[in-house]
N, C-alpha and C positions, 0 to 999 in steps of 0.2 A: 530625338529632341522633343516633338509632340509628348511622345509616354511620359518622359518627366515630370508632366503639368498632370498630371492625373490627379495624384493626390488634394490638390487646389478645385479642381473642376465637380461640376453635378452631375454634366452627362459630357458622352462622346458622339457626336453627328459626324454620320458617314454620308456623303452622295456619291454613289455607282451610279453610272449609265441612265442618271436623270432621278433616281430613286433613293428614296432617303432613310439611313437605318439609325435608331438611336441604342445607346447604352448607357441605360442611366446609374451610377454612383451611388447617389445619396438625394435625399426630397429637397427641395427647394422653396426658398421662402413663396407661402401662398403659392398661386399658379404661375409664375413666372416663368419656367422652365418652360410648361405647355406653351404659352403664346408665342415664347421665342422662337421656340418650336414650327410652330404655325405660321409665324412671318417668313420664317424661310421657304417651306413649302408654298406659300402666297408666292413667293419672290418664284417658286420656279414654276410658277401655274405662268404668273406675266412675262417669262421668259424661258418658256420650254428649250431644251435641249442646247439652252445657251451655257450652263455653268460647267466647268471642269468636274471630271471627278475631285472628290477633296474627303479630308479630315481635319476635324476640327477638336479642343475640349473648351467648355461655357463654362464659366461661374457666375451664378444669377444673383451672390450678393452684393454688397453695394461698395467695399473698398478694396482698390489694386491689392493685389496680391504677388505681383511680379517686380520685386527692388530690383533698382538697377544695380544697386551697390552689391548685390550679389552674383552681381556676370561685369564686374569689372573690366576684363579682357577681352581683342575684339572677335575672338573664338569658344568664349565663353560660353556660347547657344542656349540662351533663355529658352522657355517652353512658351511658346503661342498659346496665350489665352487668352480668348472672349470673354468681354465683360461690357457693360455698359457705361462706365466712366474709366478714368486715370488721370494720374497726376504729373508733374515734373519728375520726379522720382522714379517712375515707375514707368513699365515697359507692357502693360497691359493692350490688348485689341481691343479700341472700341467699336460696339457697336449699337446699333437701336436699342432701344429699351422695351419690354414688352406692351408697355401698354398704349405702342401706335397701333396693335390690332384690341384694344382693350384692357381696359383694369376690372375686372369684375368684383372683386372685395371692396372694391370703393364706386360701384354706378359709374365708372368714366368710360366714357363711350369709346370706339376705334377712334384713332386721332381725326382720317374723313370727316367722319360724320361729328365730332368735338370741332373742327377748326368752320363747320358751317351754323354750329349753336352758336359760337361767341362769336361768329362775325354777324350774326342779326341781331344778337346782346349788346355788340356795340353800337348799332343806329339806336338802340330806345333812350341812349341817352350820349349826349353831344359833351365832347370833354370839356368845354366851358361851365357846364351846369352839375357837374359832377363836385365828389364833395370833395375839400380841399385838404385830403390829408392823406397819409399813407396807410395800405390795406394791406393786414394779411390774415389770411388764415387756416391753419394747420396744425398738424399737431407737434406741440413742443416738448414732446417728450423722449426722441428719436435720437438727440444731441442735447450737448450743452448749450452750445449754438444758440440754440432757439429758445433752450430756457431762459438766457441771458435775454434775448431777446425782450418777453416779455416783461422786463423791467421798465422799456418802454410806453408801456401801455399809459392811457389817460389815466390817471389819480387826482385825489384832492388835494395833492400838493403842486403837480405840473403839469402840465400838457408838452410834450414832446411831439407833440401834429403825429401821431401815430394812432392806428385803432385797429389793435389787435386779439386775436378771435380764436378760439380755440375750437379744435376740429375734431368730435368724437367717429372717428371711421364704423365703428363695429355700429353703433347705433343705426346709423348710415345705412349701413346692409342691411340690417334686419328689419328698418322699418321704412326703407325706399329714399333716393333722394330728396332731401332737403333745403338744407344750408349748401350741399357740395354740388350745387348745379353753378357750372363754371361759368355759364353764358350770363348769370345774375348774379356776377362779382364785377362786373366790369362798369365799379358804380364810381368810384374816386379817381384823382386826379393822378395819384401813384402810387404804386405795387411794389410792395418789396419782394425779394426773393432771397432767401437764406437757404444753405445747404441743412441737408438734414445728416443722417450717419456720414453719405458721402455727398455726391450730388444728388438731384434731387425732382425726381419725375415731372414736379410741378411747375421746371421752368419753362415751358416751351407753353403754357399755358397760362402763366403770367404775363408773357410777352406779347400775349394775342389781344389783347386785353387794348389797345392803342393807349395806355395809362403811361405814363413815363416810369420803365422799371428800375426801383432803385434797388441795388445789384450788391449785397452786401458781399465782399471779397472772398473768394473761396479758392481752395488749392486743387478745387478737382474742375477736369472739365470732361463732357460728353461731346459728342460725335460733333455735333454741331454750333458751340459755344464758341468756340476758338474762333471762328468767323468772325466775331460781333467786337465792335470797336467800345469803349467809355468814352460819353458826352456825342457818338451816333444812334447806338441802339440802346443806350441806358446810363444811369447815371451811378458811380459807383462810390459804394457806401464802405467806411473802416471796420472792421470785424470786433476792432477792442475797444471804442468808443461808440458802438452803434448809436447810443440814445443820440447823444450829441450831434452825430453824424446827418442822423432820418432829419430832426429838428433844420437842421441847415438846409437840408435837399426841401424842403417842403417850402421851405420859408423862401430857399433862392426859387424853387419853380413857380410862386405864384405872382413874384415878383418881375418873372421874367416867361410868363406865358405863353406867348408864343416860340419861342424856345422849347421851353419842356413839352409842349405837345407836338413841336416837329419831333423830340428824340420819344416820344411815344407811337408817334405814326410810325416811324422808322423801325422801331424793334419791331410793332407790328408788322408790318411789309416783308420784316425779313424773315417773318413766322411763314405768313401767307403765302409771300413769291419764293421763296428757295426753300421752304421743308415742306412744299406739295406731298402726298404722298408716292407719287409716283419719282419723286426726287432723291426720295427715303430708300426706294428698292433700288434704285440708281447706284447710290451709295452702297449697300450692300453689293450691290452684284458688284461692281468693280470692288472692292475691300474685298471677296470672296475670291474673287479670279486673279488677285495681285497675290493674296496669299498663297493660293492655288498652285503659282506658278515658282513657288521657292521650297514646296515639297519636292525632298530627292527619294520618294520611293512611292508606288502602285498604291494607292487605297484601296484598300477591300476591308469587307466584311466584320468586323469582328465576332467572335462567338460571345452568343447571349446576347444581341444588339437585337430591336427589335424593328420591324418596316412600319413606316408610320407613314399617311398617308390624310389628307381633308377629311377625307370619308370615315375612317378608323378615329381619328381625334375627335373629332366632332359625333360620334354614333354614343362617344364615351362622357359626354358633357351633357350638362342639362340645366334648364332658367335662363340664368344671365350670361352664364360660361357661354353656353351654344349658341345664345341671343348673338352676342358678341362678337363669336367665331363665323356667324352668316351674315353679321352684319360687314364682318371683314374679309369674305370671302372675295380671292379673283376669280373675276366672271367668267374669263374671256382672254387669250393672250393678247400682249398688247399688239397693237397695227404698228407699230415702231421700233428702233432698235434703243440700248439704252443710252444714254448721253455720251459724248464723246469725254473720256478724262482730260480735263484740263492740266497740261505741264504742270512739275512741281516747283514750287519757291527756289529759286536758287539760293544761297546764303544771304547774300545782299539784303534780295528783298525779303526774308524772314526775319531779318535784323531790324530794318527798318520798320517793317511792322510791328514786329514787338515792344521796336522803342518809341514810335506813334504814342503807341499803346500806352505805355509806362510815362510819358510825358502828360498825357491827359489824364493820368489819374493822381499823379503829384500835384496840377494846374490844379483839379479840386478838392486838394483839399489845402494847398495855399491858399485859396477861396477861404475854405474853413477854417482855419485857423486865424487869418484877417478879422472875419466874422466874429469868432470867440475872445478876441484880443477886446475890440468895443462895444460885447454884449455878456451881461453875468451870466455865468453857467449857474443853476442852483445845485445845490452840494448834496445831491442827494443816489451819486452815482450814475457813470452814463458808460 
């Protein structure tokens, strides 16, 4: 079942006996492959001789690959594949994304050392005094998504409370951080968050932000998304009326201000207190060892795999790469074991959750549509 997923994946990671062997496929966008790489051997430096032997295949780009609609039957055996997002559709592994040990092509630090810049970014300026509009910025040329986006932006004809920014990355690299220090965006009152090809690295860094995030509607989620309630940890915006949509969120949160900074503190919170990093190897190591345990055959070796190791990764990086990789180095195993797996949803309550869920985000945009009934839209596309 594994070997099926080949074709799809960039590399195959083997662990024997605590030791980790890859075989890599095909290049991977930028260094993605390395880091993810690197997270895991991280994950068994904090928890030596804890993980099962296993095999795995990764695909480091950014949309499911695994339709469900092509394993119809309940023996059909899809092939397990890692990846960092999926959808309703799709039957993909998620897992961390590379760059909680760093992004080097864009300056973003390990997620550690990223989640204690924007939490000193956030005291320099108090969300009351922050400006009153919605912030993004990135680059919009990765989706339509985001090109549409930008039709929001200020003009001389309207103001839609949005002010958005375009993100040149390569300059970025080659001439040191600038614009993309994350810790000196955490200036306005609310964040948008748009997917980009799929999801989209930069939500867990919008969130940090205590800004009230507005959440434009997406069909993919990562590891950690599905957690997050609308109108708790954010506020969520229509994908095919954005303009319209941002204009309403901007207009109800200033009008209702302590509100929208409680659901900003709260995505906050849920950045800071549940995707610690040490919460993040949690997650991996049980996702590793449940997988682990529904292999029906002996992992070993493959031929041409290569042993990859801290020491061999890191001897083979240099600048920001290697910066990156010691700035994310484990030190030390941990003095602890890893969290205890909490039970799973039984049907009930994933129902109920999801229709929580789905009730609060019809709630606003009944809101918006009230709104737009006794205020003109101008006709200029939204």
């Amino acid at each position: 079942m594994v070997e099926r997923g080949r074709r799809k994946a960039d590399f195959r990671l083997v662990i024997v006996g605590g030791r980790v062997y890859v075989d890599k496929y095909r290049p991977a966008i930028q260094t993605r492959d390395v880091y993810t790489q690197w997270g895991i051997l991280q994950l068994l430096r904090l928890y030596p001789g804890s993980l099962p032997d296993l095999e795995l295949l990764f695909d480091c780009d950014d949309r499911p690959r695994v339709l469900a609609k092509d394993f119809p039957r309940p023996n059909s055996g899809p092939p397990p594949l890692f990846r960092y997002c999926s959808d309703g559709a799709s039957l993909d592994l998620v897992f961390p994304d590379w760059s909680f040990w760093g992004w080097a092509e864009t300056n973003i630090r390990p997620w550690k050392n990223v989640l204690e810049d924007i939490k000193q970014g956030n005291k320099r300026r108090k969300w009351k005094d922050r400006e009153p509009y919605a912030y993004w910025r990135g680059n919009p040329n990765v989706a339509p998504t985001r090109g549409d986006l930008l039709k929001c932006n200020l003009s001389d004809n309207y103001d839609w409370n949005a002010r958005l920014y375009t993100q040149d990355w390569k300059a970025e690299f080659k001439e040191g951080p600038k614009q993309s220090r994350l810790e000196e965006q955490c200036t306005h009152k609310f964040k948008i968050y748009i997917q980009g090809w799929a999801w989209s690295v930069s939500e867990k860094y919008i969130l940090a932000c205590n800004s009230m995030v507005l959440y434009v509607r997406s069909a993919y989620h990562d590891f950690f998304s599905r957690g997050m309630s609308p109108l708790q940890h954010y506020w969520p915006i229509r994908d095919n009326t954005k303009c319209s949509s941002l204009k309403y969120a901007v207009e109800w949160g200033n009008n209702h201000s302590e509100e929208a900074q409680g659901i900003g503190e709260a995505g906050s919170r849920y950045v800071f207190e549940e995707m610690k990093m040490e919460f993040v190897y949690d997650y991996m190591f049980h996702l590793l060892t449940e997988y682990a345990k529904l292999l029906r055959f002996k992992p070993t070796v493959p031929p041409g795999a290569v042993e990859v190791s801290p020491e061999t990764m890191a001897c083979h990086q240099n600048g920001t790469y290697k910066k990156f990789m010691m700035e994310s180095l484990v030190r030390s195993p941990s003095d602890s074991v890893p969290c205890n797996l909490p039970p799973a949803f039984d049907p009930n309550e994933l129902r109920d959750f999801w229709d929580g869920n789905d009730k609060s985000i019809k709630r606003v945009e009944a809101w918006e549509d009230e709104y737009w009934r006794t205020h003109p839209k101008p006709n200029l596309g939204s």
